[in-house]
N, C-alpha and C positions, 0 to 999 in steps of 0.2 A: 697234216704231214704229207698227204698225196700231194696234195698242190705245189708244195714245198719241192719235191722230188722231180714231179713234169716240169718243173721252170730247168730244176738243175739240169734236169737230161739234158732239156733245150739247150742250156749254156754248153754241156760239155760235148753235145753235136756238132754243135758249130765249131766246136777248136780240135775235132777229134784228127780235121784232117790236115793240122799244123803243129802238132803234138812234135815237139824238135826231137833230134834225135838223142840219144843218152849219150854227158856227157862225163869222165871220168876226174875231169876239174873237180868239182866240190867237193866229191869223196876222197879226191888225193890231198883237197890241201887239208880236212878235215882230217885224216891218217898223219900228216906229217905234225900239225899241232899235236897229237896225241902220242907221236913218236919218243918213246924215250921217256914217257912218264910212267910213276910208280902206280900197280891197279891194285886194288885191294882183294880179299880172297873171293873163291866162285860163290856166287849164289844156283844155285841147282834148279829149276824149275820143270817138273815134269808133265805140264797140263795143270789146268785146275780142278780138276778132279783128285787130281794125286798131290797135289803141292802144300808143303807144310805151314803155309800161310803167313810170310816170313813177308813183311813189307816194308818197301823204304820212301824216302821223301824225296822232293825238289824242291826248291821254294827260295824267294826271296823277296819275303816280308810284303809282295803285293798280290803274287799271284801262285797258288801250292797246287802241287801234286802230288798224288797218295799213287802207287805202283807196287805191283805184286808182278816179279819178274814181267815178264813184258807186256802185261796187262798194265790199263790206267782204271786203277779205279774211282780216284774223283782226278777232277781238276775244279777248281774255284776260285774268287779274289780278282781284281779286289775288290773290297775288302777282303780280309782272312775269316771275316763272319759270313760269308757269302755260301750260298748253301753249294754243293756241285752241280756241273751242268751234265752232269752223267758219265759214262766210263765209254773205253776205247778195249774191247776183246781182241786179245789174236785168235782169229778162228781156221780150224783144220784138224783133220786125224795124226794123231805119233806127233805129233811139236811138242819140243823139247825147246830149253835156253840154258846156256851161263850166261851170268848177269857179272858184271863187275862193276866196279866205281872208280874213276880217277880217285888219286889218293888224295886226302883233304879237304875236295869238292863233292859236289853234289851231280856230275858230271857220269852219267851210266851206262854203258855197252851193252847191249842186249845179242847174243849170238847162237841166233835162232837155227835149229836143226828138224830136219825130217827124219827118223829112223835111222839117224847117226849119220847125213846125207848135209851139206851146209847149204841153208835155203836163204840166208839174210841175216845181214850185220845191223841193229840200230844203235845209234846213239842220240840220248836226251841229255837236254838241260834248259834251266830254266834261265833266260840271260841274267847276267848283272841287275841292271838298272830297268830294266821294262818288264812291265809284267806278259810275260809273254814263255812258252813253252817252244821248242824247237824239237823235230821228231825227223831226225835222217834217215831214211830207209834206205840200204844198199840189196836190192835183191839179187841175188844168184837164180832164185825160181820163184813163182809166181808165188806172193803170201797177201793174208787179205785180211783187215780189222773192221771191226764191226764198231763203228757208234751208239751207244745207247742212253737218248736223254731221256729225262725222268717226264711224267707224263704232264705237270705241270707247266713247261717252258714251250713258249712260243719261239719257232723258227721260222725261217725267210733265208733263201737264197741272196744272193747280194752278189749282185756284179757294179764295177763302174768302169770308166776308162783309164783312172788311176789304176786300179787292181791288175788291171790290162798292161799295162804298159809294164808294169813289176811283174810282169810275169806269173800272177797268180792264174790258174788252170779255173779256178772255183770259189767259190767260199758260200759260210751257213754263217747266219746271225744267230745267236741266243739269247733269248731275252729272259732272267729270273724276272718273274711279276713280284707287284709289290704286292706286300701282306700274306706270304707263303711261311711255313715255320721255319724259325732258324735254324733248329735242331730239329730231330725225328720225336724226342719224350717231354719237349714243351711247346708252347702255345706262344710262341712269342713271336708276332708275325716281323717279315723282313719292312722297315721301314721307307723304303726306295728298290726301283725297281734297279739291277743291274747286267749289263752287257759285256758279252763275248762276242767272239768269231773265232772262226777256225776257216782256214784257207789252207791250200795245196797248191801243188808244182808237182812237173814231171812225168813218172810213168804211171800216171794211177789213173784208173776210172771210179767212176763213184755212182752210186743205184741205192733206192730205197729196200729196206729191206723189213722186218717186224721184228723190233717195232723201232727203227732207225736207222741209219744209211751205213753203206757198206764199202770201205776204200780198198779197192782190188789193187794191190805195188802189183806191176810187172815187173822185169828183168830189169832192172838199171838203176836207176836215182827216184825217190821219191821224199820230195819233204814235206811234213804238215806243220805249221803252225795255228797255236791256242794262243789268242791274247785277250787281254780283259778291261773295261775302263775304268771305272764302273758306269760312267755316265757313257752313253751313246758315239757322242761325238769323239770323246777320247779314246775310247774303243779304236771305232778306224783309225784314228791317227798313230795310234799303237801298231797296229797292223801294217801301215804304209810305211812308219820308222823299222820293222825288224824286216819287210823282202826289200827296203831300201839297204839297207844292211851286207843282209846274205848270211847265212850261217858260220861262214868261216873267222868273220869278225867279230859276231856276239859269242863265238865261242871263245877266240883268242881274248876278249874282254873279260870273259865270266872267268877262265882258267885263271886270269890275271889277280881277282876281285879272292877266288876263293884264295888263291894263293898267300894274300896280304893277310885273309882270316888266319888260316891254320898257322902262320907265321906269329901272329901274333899271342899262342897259346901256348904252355908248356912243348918243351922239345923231348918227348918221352924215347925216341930212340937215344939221343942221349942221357938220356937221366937214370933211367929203368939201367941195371946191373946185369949180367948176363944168365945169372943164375936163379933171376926169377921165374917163378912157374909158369908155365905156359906163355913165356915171354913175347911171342911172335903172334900168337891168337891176341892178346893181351894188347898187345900194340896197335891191332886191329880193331880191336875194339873200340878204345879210347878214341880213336882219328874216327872212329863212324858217330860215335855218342856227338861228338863234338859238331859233327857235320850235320847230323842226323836234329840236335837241338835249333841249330843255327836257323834251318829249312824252315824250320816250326815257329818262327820267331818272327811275328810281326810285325809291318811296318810302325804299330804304334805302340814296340817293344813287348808287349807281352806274349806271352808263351802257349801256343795252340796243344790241349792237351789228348790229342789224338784224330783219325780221322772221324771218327762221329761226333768228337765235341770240338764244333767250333765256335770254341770261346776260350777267353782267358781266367781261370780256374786259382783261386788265393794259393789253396792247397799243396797243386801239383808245381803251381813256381816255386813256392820254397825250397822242398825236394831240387828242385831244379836248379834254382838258384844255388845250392851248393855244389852240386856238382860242374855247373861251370865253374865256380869257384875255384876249385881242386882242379880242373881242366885247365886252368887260367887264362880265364875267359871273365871277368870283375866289369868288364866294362855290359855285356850282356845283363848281369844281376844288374845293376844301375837301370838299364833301360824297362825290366819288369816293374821296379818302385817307380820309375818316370812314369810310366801305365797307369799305374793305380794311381798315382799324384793329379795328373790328368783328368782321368774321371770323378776323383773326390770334387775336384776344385768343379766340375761342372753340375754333378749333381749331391754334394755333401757326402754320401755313401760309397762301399764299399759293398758289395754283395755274393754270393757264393762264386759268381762268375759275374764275367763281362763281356759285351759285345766287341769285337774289331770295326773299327770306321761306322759304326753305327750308334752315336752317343747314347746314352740315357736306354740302352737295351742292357735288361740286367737277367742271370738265372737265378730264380730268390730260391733259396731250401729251408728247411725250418731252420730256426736259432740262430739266422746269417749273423745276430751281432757276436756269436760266441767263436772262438775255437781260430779261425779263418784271422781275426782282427789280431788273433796271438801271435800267427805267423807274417802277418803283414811287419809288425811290428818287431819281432827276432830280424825277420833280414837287414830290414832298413838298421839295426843294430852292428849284426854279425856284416854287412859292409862295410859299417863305420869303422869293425874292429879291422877289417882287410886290406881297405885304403886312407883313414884316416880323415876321409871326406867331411868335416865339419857343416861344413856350406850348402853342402847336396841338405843333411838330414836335417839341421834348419828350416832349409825353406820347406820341407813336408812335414814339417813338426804339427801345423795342424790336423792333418791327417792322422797322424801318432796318436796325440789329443784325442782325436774320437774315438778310432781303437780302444783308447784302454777307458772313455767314459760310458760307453754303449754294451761294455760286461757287465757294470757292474751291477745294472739294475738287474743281471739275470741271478747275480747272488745268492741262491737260498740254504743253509747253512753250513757257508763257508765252498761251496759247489758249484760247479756251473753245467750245463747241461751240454747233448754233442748237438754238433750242426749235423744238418740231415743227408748231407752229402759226403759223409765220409766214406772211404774205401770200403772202411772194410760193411758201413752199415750198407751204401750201395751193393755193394757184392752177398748181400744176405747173411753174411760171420756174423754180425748183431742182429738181433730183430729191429725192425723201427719202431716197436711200442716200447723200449728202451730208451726212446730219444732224449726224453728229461728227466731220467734218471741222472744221479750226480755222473758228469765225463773227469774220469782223470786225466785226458789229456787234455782235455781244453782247460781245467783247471789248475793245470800247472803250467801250462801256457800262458796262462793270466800273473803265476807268481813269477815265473821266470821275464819273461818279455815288460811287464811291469818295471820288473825292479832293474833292469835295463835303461827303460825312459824314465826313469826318477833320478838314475843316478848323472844323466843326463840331463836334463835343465837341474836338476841341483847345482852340479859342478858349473853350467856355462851360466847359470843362474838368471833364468830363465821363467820360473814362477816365484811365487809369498812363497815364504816360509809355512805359513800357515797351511796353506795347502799341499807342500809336500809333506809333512808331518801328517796333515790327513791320509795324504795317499798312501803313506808308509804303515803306516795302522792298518788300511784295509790288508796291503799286501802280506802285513806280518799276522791278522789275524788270519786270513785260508792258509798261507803256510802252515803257522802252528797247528789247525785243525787239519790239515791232508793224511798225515799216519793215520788218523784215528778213523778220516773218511774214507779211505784207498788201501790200505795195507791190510789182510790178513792173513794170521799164520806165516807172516815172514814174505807171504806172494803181494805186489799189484793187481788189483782185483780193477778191471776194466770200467765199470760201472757200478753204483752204490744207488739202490732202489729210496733208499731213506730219502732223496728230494725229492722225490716227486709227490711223496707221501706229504711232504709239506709244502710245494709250491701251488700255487693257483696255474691250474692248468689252462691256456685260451681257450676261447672257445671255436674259434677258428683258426686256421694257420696256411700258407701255400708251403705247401710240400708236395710231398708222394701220397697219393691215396692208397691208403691199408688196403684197401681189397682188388681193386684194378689195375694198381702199381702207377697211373697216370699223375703226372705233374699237374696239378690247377692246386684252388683254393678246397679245403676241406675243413669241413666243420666234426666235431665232437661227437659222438653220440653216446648212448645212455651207458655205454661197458668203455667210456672212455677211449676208443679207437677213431680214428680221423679217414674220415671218408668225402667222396667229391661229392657234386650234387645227384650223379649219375648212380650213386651206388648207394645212395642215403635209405632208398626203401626199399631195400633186399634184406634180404634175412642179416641183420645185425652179428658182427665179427662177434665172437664172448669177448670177455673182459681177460688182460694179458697176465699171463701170472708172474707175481715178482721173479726173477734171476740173477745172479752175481754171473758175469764172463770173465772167465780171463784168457784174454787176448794178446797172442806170442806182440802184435803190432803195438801192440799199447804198453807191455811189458817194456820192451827195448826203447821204448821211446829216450826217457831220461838220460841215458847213456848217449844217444845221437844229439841230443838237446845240446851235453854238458851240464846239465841242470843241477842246480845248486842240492834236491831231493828228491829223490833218497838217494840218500850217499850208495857210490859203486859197489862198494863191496854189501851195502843192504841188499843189490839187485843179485850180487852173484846167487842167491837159492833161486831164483827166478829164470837165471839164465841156466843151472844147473838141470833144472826141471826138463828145459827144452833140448838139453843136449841130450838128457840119458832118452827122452822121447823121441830122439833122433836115432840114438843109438840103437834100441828098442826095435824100431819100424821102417828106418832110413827115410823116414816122412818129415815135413814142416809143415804143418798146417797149422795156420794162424789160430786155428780154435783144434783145442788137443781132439773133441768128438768126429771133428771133420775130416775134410781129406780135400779141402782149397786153402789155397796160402795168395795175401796177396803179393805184388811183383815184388815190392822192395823191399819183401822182411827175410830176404835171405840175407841184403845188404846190412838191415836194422841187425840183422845178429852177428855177422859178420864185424861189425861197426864195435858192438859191445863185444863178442871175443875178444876183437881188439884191444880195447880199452882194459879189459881184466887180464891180458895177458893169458888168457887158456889156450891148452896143447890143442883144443880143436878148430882153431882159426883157421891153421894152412889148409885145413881139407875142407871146409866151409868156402874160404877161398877159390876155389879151384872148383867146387862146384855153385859157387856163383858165378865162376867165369862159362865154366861149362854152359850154362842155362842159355847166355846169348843166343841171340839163332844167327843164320850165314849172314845177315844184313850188317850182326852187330848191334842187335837192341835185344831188349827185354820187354815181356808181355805185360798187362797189367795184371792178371790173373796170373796161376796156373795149379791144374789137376794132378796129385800126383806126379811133380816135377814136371808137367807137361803145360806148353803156350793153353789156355784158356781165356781168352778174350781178348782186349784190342790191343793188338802189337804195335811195334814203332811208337812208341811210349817215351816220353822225354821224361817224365817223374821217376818211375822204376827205375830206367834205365840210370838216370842221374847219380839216383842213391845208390846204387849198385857199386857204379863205377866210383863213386868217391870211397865209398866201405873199399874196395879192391888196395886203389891206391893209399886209404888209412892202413891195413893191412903190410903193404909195402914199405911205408915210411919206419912204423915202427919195427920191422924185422931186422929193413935193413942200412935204417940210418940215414935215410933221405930227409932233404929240409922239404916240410909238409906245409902245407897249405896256413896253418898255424904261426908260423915262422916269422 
């Protein structure tokens, strides 16, 4: 890194004494594009020390940005599987910001303060079409960010006579090596090495600092640009097309691009009635979720399920996928099953996740054929019921096919076990020595999504006879056995200990290791707990004691399904349980002993209010709107109504907002998404 810094110095020596004078062009015509357009509400930032953790996105499907008011905490891509090249700090004492968003876009105002004193205007955006970041600094007084790459990336100075001639002040290569992990909690090294740059203009100087360089904005104009290739050569060419450019025309481009999106999704300022609740918060919302999914959305359509995971997750697009849905947004849910179509066809499989622009990189959890293949299979369904699309679900029909041939062998009476990556087991509501006990949600995923694809090549007739009548047996024998598996005392009981008692356990599995928590391969041991190789001869976990859970997440399930069972009104003692436990404590927490809820079961109950018509929706409602934070998202977690883990969330958030507007519909007589 020294070496890296005496070159920079060198370069920015030599320009230090043609440094032009500040000119108020870019920022005026940058002002004038922005004149007159709608901003969304303030986001608050009082430092990070004091900041409620409230984050939003940029992105466009090559190259993403994760931001916390006027912090960068990643930038990456592309690919979207591309790890980050590290963050950009505002650093100083009493700095303060409002952050705002153009409305519809991903376009954000940073309006940076000292001690209530105005020290600097930024505005970001990520262009249209190039993967490339734009960072206009307007200072009024001197403000100074801080670089910090992760200690794995190799950097290098990079000047040329091109760079020169566009006017760049400087620039820094980054190089991701190859074979680095894709995620932080697996092992799955990066397949190809890939490249950035970052380059500036204007009033800045630049100096090493620890452990990474420091961009001092003086008084006037400052711009950074972040572009990405992933290969080397198209890196720079990236970087020559946006200061060929200028900012004022990738802006007037991108304003244009976001424009066509939000255009083409529900018009909620006219739809929404005047007399709905929190109508104006509400409409805030919706236009961030909307924007906020879009960002997240990769070039190779699938859907990035936060800034630590990046990858494309079965899971959190379903969730997702309906709430574009309700957003009306259809063409988005298409290009998720385009993803998965994609990947099937190059490696046969589907797996907990998947990588962006990196084929054949998979996150495997245990039970990947279970649970994940139900919802692969509902959407590619519940699109067909939205658009009608015959042609699309055809040509993935093989895909479909596997989904439902790859449960059944997990069968064991009449059950299917969870996949290891579920919310609520991830987040510790379950134990993971629960894993192969019977799941009732993946096994009614199996009858519902099932008897979807059967009725399906039935009708377009599509397989023998012979063989739908098989598959209709299987289906109708777990149906008929699910009360007797899942229901007692009137409740959904989460998990039923009785299969594991009869399944043949592996003896090894890649999942989570029981004792270290780490992702690899783990084997068996003698009290039936699964451990890595690292943990194999430490003092043996005991053996797990059977438990029934019941889980508010898995209760409400059915209900957001539509699911043919258990009939609605079987669920209302279910959903009774959690309201008087609401009532009780003012709490939700997904497991009654607890006190964490994950993000989307305010929506999941919200959803079934709905649906049962109970007096306690409107204020369910209203405190799922509440819960948003200033951005307009929803947490994946939260403590006692409070954000607890990774915000700017496209799955919670999704489900949320769809429960909101099902909510709506049925109050007040709006044509819903159903329609």
């Amino acid at each position: 890194m020294r070496n890296v810094t005496q070159k920079l110095r060198f370069v920015l020596l030599a320009l230090v004494l043609t440094v032009p004078a500040f000119s108020e062009s870019t920022d005026t015509r940058l002002k004038d594009l922005l004149s007159g357009v709608r901003w969304s509400g303030e986001r608050q930032w009082t430092g990070r020390d004091n900041d409620d953790g409230a984050v939003h996105c940029l992105g466009n499907g090559r190259l993403c940005v994760y931001e916390q008011g006027p912090d960068i905490l990643q930038v990456f891509g592309p690919p979207y599987s591309a790890t980050t090249i590290g963050r950009m700090d505002l650093e100083g004492d009493g700095l303060a910001c409002i952050s705002q968003r153009v409305w519809g876009t991903a376009v954000w105002r940073h309006a940076v303060n000292q001690a209530g004193a105005p020290v600097a205007v930024i505005t970001d955006f990520v262009c249209d079409t190039l993967p490339a970041l734009v960072r206009v600094i307007h200072a009024t007084s001197p403000v100074t960010f801080v670089y910090k790459p992760g200690p794995e990336l190799r950097l290098a100075a990079y000047e040329s006579p091109e760079l020169e001639r566009l006017g760049a002040r400087g620039s820094l290569l980054v190089e991701t090596p190859i074979g680095i992990p894709l995620v932080p909690f697996g092992r799955y090294p990066m397949p190809g090495a890939v490249f950035n740059q970052i380059a500036w203009k204007g009033a800045v100087s630049v100096e090493e600092t620890d452990p990474g360089m420091s961009f001092a904005c003086n008084p006037g104009e400052t711009i950074l640009y972040v572009t990405g290739g992933p290969e080397l050569e198209t890196c720079l060419q990236h970087m020559e097309a946006v200061l060929t450019a200028g900012p004022e025309e990738l802006l007037r481009e991108t304003l244009s691009a976001w424009e066509r999106f939000t255009a083409s999704g529900r018009d909620f300022d006219a739809e929404l009635p005047a007399e709905v609740p929190g109508r104006g918060w509400l409409l805030h919302v919706l236009d961030a979720t909307a924007v906020m999914i879009k960002t997240q959305q990769a070039a190779e359509g699938g859907i990035l399920a936060g800034y630590p995971y990046h990858l494309g997750y079965v899971r959190d697009q379903y969730g997702t996928h309906r709430g574009l849905v309700a957003l009306g947004h259809a063409e988005m849910s298409r290009d998720i099953l385009r993803f998965y179509w994609q990947v099937f066809q190059r490696g046969g499989q589907i797996r907990n996740a998947q990588a962006f622009g990196f084929p054949g990189v998979y996150h495997v959890h245990e039970n990947d054929d279970v649970e994940i293949t139900g919802y692969i299979t509902l959407q590619a369904f519940d699109y067909l019921k939205r658009t009608g699309d015959q042609v699309f679900v055809r040509e993935i029909l093989p895909m479909l096919e596997w989904a439902w041939e790859v449960q059944q062998r997990h069968l064991v009476k009449d059950m299917l076990p969870f996949n290891g990556d579920e919310t609520y087991v991830a987040g510790g509501i379950l134990p993971r020595s629960a894993l192969n006990d019977g799941s009732a949600e993946a096994t009614l995923l199996f009858i519902e999504s099932g008897a979807l694809l059967l009725d399906f090549v039935e009708e377009m007739d599509l397989w023998e006879a012979d063989r739908v009548a098989q598959a209709r047996e299987t289906v109708a024998r777990v149906r008929d056995a699910f009360r007797a598996n899942f229901m007692r005392e009137g409740r959904l009981i989460t998990n039923n200990p009785d299969r594991v008692n009869a399944a043949a356990m592996p003896r090894t599995r890649h999942g989570v290791c029981e004792r270290c928590m780490s992702v690899e391969w783990t084997l068996r041991n003698g009290n039936g707990r699964y451990v890595c190789v690292s943990c194999m001869n430490k003092d043996p976990l005991p053996a797990a004691v059977p438990e029934v859970f019941l889980l508010q997440s898995v209760s409400l399930t059915p209900l957001y399904f539509h699911a043919s069972l258990p009939a609605a009104e079987a669920l209302r003692p279910e959903v009774e349980a959690i309201v008087t436990g609401y009532k009780n404590t003012g709490k939700l927490p997904s497991r009654p002993d607890g006190n964490v809820a994950v993000g989307y079961d305010y929506g999941l109950l919200l959803y079934a209010l709905t649906e049962l018509g109970h007096p306690l929706a409107r204020e369910i409602f209203e405190k799922t709107l509440a819960l948003a934070d200033e951005t307009g998202a929803w947490s994946e977690y939260y403590r006692d109504h409070q954000p607890a883990g990774t915000r700017c969330r496209p799955w919670e958030s999704a489900i949320n907002v769809e429960a909101l507007l099902h909510w709506i519909e049925a109050e007040y007589g709006l044509p819903g998404r159903n329609e």
